[in-house]
C-alpha positions in Angstrom: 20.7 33.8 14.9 22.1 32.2 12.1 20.5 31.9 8.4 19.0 28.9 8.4 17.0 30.1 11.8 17.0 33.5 9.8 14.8 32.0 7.3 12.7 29.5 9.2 11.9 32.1 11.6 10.2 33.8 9.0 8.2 31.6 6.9 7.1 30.7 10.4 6.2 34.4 11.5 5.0 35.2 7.6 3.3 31.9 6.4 -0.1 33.6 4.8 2.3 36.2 2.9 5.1 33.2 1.4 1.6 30.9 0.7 0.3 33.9 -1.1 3.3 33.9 -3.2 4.0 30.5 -4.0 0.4 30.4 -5.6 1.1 33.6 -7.3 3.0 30.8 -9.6 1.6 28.1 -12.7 3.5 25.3 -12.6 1.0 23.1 -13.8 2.3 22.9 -17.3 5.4 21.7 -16.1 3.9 19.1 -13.7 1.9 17.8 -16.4 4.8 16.7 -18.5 6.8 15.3 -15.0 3.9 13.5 -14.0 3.8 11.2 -16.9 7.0 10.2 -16.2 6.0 9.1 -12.5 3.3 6.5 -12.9 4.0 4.1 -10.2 7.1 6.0 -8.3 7.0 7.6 -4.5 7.7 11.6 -5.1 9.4 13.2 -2.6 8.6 17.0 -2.5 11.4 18.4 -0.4 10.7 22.1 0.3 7.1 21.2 0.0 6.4 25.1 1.9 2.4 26.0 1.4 1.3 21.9 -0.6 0.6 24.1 -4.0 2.8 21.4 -5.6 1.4 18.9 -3.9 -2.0 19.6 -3.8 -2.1 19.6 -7.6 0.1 15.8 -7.3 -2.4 14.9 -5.5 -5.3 15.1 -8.0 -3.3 12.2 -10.1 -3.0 9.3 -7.1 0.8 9.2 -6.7 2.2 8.3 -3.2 3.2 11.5 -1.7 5.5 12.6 0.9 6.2 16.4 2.1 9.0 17.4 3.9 9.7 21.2 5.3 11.7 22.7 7.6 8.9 25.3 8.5 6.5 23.9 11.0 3.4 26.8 9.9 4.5 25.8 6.2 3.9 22.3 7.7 0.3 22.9 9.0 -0.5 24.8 5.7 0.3 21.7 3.8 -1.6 19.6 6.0 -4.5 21.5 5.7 -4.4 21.8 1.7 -3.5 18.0 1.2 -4.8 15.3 2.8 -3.7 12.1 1.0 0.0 12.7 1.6 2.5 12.1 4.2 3.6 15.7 5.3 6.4 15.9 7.8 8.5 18.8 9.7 11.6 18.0 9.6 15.5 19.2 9.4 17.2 18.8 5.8 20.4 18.7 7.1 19.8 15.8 8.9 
């Protein structure tokens, strides 16, 4: 198995412990200030792992789209946002 599968494997295997985590962080002061600079722009969130990010985008009506490699990630995002495109998908490709 090589790193990449290494690392996929498990987010995929540990998805409620690397959710727990990522929430663990406040970003949101940080957004705020990024967010005024977005008005009108599509936002990419590449790594989007559990939607904290993008749940919190979502509260301001930006068009959203999710992209991570991790298809439990994936479903966690789907479940937490639901006015965004969320897709599984290979980065290196």
């Amino acid at each position: 198995m090589n790193k990449l599968s290494a690392t996929i494997d498990s987010y995929n295997r540990q998805v409620n412990w690397h959710s727990a985590k990522f929430d663990g962080y406040n970003w949101s002061k940080y957004l705020l200030k990024f967010i005024k600079k977005l008005k009108g722009l599509k936002i990419l969130d590449f790594g989007c792992g559990n939607g904290r990010d993008m749940e919190f985008l979502s509260k301001f009506e930006l068009d959203l789209t999710g992209i991570d490699y991790s298809n439990e990630m994936v479903k966690k995002t789907k479940a937490r946002v639901k006015k965004a495109k969320i897709l599984q998908m290979d980065f290196f490709k």
